[in-house]
N, C-alpha and C positions, 0 to 999 in steps of 0.2 A: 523265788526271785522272778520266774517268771510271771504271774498272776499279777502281782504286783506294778510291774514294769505295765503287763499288758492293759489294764486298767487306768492307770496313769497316761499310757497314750489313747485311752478313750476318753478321756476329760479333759486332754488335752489335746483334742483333735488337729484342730489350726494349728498348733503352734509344730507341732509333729509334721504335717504335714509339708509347711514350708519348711520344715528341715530335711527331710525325702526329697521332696523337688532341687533344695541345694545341694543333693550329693548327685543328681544326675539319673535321680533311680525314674526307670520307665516307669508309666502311667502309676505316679506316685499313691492317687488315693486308691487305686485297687493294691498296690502293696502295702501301703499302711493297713487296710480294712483287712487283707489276708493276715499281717502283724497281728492287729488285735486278735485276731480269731485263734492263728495258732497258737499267741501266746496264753490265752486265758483260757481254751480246752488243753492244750498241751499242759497246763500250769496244776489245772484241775485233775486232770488225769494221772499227773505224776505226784500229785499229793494222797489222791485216795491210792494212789496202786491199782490203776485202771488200763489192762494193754500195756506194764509198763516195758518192757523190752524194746515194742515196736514205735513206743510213744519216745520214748529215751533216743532210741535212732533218728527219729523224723526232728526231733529237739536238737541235735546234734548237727544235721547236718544245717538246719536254720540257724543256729550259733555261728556254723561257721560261715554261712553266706553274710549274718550279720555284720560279722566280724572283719569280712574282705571288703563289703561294700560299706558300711556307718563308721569302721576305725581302721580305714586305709592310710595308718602313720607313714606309709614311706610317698604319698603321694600328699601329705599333709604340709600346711604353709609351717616352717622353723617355728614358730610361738604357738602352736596349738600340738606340734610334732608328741610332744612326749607322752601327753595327755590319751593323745590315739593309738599310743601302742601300749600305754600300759590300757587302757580296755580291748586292744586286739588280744594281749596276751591274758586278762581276765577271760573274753570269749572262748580261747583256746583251754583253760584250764577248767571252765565250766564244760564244753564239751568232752574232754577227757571224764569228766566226772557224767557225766551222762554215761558217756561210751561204758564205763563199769555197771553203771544202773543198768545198761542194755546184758550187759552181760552176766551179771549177779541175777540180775529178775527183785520182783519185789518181795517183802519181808510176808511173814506169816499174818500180818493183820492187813493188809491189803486184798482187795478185791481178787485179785490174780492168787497171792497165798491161800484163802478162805478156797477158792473156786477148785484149787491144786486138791487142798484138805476132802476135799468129799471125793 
């Protein structure tokens, strides 16, 4: 989900961007451009099983920065309110799901399992 996402706000640059500047985030296009970046090495990394423990962490805690700053439901206008927390609370249960990836490690066909194997 993340590669995905992260790519879609690279072709969608402008339109991402004034959406960053609408929530108040400092110097929005260097947090956008960090966005892209994490999300599509982080996205890549956690598909091959690359670092994944340490990548899994660093995913997680950007989940939940995403998730206080882009779906702050309780500071949200009443007609958009519900919308922001049910994706606070997808944020939350995607980093949960990391948090186990950090802590299971990756499977035997990943880079990290292969590298364990020899």
């Amino acid at each position: 989900m993340f590669l995905p996402a992260g790519l879609s706000k690279l072709t969608g640059f402008e339109g991402t961007l004034g959406y960053f500047a609408s929530l108040g985030i400092p110097a929005p296009t260097f947090a956008l451009a960090a966005t892209i970046v994490i999300k599509i090495i982080g996205g890549i990394a956690l598909l091959v099983g690359y670092q994944t423990r340490l990548v899994a962490i660093i995913m997680a805690l950007f989940t939940l920065a995403a998730a206080v700053t882009g779906h702050a439901f309780w500071a949200a206008p009443v007609d958009s309110a519900f919308i922001a927390q049910l994706l606070f609370f997808k944020n939350i249960a995607v980093m949960g799901g990391l948090l186990v990836l950090a802590s299971a490690g990756a499977g035997s066909f990943s880079f990290d399992g292969r590298k364990e194997a020899k």
